[in-house]
C-alpha positions in Angstrom: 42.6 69.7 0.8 41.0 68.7 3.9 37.1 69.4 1.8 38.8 66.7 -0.7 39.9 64.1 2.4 36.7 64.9 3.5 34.2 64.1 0.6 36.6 60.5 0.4 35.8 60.1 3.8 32.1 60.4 3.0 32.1 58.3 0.0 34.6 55.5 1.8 31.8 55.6 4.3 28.7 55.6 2.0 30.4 52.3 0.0 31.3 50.7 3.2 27.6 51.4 4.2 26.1 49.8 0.9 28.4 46.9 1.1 27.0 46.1 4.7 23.5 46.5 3.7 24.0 44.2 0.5 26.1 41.5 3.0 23.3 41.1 4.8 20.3 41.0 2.5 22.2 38.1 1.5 22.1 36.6 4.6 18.8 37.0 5.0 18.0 35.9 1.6 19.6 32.5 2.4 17.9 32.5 5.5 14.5 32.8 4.3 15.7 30.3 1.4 16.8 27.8 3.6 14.3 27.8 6.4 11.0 25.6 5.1 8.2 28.5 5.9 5.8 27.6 3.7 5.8 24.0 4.7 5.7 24.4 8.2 2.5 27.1 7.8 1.0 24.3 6.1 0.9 22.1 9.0 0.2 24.6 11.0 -2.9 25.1 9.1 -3.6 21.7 8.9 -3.2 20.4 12.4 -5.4 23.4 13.2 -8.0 22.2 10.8 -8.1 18.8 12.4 -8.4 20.3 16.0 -11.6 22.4 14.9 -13.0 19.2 13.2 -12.6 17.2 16.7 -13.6 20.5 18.7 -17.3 19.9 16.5 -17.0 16.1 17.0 -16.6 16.2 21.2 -19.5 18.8 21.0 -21.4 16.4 19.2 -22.0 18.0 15.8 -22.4 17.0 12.5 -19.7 18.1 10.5 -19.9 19.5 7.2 -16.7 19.3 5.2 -17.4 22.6 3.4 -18.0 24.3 6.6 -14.9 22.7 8.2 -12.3 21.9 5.4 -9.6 19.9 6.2 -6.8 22.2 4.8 -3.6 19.3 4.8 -1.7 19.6 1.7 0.4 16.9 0.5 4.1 17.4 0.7 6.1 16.5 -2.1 9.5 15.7 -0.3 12.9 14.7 -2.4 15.8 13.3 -0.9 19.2 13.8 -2.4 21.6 13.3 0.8 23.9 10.2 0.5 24.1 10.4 4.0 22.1 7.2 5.9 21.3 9.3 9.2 20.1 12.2 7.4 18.1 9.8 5.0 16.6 8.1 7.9 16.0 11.7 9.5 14.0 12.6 6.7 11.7 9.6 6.4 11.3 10.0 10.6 10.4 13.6 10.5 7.7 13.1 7.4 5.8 10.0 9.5 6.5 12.2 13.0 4.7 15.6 10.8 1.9 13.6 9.3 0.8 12.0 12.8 1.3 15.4 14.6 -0.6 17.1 11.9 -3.7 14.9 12.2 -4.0 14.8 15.7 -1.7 11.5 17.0 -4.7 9.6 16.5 -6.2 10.8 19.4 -8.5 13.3 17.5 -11.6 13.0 15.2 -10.4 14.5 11.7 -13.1 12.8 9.5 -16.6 14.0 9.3 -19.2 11.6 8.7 -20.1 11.9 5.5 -16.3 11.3 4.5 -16.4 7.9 5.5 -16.7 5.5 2.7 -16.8 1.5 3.1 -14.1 -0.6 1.8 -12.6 -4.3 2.1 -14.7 -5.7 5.3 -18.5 -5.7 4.8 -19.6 -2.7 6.7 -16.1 -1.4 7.2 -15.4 2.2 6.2 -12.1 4.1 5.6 -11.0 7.4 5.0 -8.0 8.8 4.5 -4.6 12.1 4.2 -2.0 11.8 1.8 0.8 13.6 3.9 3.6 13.0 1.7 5.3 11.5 -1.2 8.7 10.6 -1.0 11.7 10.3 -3.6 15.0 9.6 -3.8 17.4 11.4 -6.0 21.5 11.9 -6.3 23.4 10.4 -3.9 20.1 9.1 -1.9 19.3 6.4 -4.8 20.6 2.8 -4.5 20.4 2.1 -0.9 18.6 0.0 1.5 17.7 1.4 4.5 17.0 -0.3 7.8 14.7 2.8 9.7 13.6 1.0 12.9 16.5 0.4 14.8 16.7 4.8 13.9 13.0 5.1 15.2 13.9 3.1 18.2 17.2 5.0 19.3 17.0 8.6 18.1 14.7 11.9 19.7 12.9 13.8 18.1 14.5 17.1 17.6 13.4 19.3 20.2 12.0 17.0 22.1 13.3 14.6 24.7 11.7 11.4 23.4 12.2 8.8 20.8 10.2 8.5 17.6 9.1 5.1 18.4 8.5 6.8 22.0 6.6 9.4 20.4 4.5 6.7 18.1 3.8 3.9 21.1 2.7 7.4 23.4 5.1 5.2 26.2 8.2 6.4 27.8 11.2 4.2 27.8 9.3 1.8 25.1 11.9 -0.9 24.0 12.2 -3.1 20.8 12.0 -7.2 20.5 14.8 -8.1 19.5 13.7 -10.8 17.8 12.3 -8.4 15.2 13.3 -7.8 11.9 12.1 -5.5 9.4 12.4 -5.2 5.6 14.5 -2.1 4.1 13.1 0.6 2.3 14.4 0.6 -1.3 15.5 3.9 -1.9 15.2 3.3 -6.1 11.1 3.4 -5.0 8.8 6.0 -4.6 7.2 6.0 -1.0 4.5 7.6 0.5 2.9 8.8 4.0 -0.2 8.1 4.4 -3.1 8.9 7.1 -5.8 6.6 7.2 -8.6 6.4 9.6 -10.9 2.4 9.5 -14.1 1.9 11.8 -16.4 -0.8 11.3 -17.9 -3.8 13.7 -16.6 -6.1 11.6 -13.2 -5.0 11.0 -13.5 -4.5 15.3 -13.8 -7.6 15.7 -10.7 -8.9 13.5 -8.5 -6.9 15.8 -10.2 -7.8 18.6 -9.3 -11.3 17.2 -6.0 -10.6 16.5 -5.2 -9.1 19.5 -6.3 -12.2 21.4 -4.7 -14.6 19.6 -1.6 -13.0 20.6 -2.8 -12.9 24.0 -1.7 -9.4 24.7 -2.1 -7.5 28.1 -1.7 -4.3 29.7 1.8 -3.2 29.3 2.8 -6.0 27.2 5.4 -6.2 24.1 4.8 -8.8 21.2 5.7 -9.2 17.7 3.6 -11.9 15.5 4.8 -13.2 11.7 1.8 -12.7 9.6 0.9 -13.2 5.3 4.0 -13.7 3.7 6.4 -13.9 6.3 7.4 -10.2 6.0 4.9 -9.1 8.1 5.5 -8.4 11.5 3.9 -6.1 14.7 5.4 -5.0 17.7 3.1 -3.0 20.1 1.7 -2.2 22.9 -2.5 -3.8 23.7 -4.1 -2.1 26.9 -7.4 -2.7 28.0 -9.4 0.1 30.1 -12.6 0.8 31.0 -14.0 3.4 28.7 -12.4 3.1 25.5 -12.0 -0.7 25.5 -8.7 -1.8 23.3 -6.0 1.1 22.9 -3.4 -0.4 20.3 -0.2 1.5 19.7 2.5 0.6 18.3 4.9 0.3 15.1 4.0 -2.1 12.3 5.3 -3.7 9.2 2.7 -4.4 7.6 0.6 -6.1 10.7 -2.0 -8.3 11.4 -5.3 -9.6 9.7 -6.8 -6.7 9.9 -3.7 -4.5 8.7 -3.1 -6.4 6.1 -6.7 -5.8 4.9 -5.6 -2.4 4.9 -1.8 -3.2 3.1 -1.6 -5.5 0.6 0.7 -8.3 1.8 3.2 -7.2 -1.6 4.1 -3.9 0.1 6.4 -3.3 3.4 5.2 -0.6 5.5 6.1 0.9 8.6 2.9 1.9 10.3 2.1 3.6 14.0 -1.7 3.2 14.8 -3.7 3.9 18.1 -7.1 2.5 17.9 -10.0 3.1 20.3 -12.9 0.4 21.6 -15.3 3.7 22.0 -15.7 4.5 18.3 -14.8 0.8 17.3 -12.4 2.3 14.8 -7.9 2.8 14.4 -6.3 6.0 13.0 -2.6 4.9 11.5 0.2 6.4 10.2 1.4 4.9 7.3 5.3 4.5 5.5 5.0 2.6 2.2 5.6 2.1 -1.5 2.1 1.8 -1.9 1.2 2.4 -5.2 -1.6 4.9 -6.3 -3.5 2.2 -7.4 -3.7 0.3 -3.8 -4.2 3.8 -2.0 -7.1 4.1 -3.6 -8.1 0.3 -3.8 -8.0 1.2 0.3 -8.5 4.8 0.9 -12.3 5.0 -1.1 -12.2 8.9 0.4 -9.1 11.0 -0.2 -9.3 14.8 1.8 -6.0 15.9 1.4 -4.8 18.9 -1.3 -2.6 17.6 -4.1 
């Protein structure tokens, strides 16, 4: 009797055993599911293919893109949350991931022979396709109002704003005059990284920034093409890199909009530097294919 209560024992212990085992495999199965690895190794890899491109640049080297291959794959992102704060989180996150993946605009990602000239005579452009963005389920058939959400919430993680994080100032505040178009959530939208440089397309900033009569530390927001386009940012001059823009636009100035087609609303975070006479900007837009390409004459990133 007591071999029998024994062997029960066993098997009672063996099941409870297997039961455990399979309980969490699932666990960990959902974890694995849930948490976004292979996206996040892909920016990983990316960003670090952007920092070894500007390690060659600052040493002065000539860059060969075979040699040093920008490795930034394009996310295909779909948003099926009826939720307005999660959809605004989403769009935040995929501008904040493209601008962290290709260096904030404070690093070099292009090589030279990338470059290709577009728009302004002797301007050239080149260009990352982070992300594309669509709306599905309960996401579709909304309008959604994303600056006040750039403005007001951090970053997760981090103890700064978004719009923060894009102007690269502490305690940056918003006009509150401003006004900015919705994003249509029955469109397709995508993030875009896009690097200009050119004299000529220099000196329209330069022109525009005057015009506005912008100084160190100062806030301003200008209508511009159709009447949707506005800019709020921040103009500094110093000694060596000569004008540092940053700030977020809706489709900007003259020389954004050379960059945007006055049809299509953006939301756009751009740092620009005197040195190389040239901007690196973030882009949020339902751009179409056809005026990415009309604009970016030089794609690198990985379908």
């Amino acid at each position: 009797m007591k071999i029998v209560n024994k062997k029960a024992a066993i098997v009672q212990y063996t099941l409870i055993t297997i039961i455990i085992l399979l309980a969490s495999a699932a666990i960990v199965l959902l974890f694995l599911k849930a948490f976004p690895f292979s996206e996040t190794i892909d920016k990983e890899a990316c960003r670090t293919s952007v920092a070894l491109r500007n390690e060659a640049y600052l040493r002065g080297e000539n860059i060969l893109p075979e040699i040093v291959p920008l490795k930034c794959k394009t996310e295909e992102i779909t948003i099926t949350t009826e939720n307005e704060e999660l959809i605004k989180r989403n769009l935040a996150n995929a501008m904040y991931d493209c601008w962290w993946m290709m260096g904030e605009g404070k690093m070099q990602p292009f090589a030279e022979s990338t470059w290709r000239n577009f728009g302004f005579e002797g301007a050239q452009s080149a260009c990352v396709i982070c992300s594309t963005i669509e709306f599905d389920k309960g996401s579709k058939n909304k309008k959604i109002d994303l600056l006040p959400y750039l403005v007001t919430s951090k970053i997760p993680l981090k103890d700064i704003t978004y719009f923060e994080y894009f102007t690269d100032k502490a305690d940056k505040g918003l006009a509150t005059q401003l006004t900015t178009t919705s994003i249509d959530t029955n469109k397709v939208y995508t993030v875009v990284f896009m690097g200009v440089r050119g004299k000529s397309f220099w000196d329209v900033l330069k022109a525009d920034a005057g015009a506005l009569g912008l100084t160190a530390g100062a806030t301003a927001f200008v209508a511009g093409g159709k009447g949707i386009s506005k800019l709020i940012g921040v103009v500094s001059k110093i000694p060596v890199a000569g004008w540092i823009v940053t700030g977020v636009v809706v489709v900007g100035t003259l020389a954004t909009q050379a960059i945007i087609t006055a049809n299509s609303n953006a939301y756009v975070a751009q740092r620009c530097d005197g040195e190389w006479e040239g901007c690196y900007q973030i882009i949020l837009s339902e751009l179409t294919p056809e005026q990415i390409n009309s604009v970016c004459r030089n794609i690198e990133s990985i379908p």
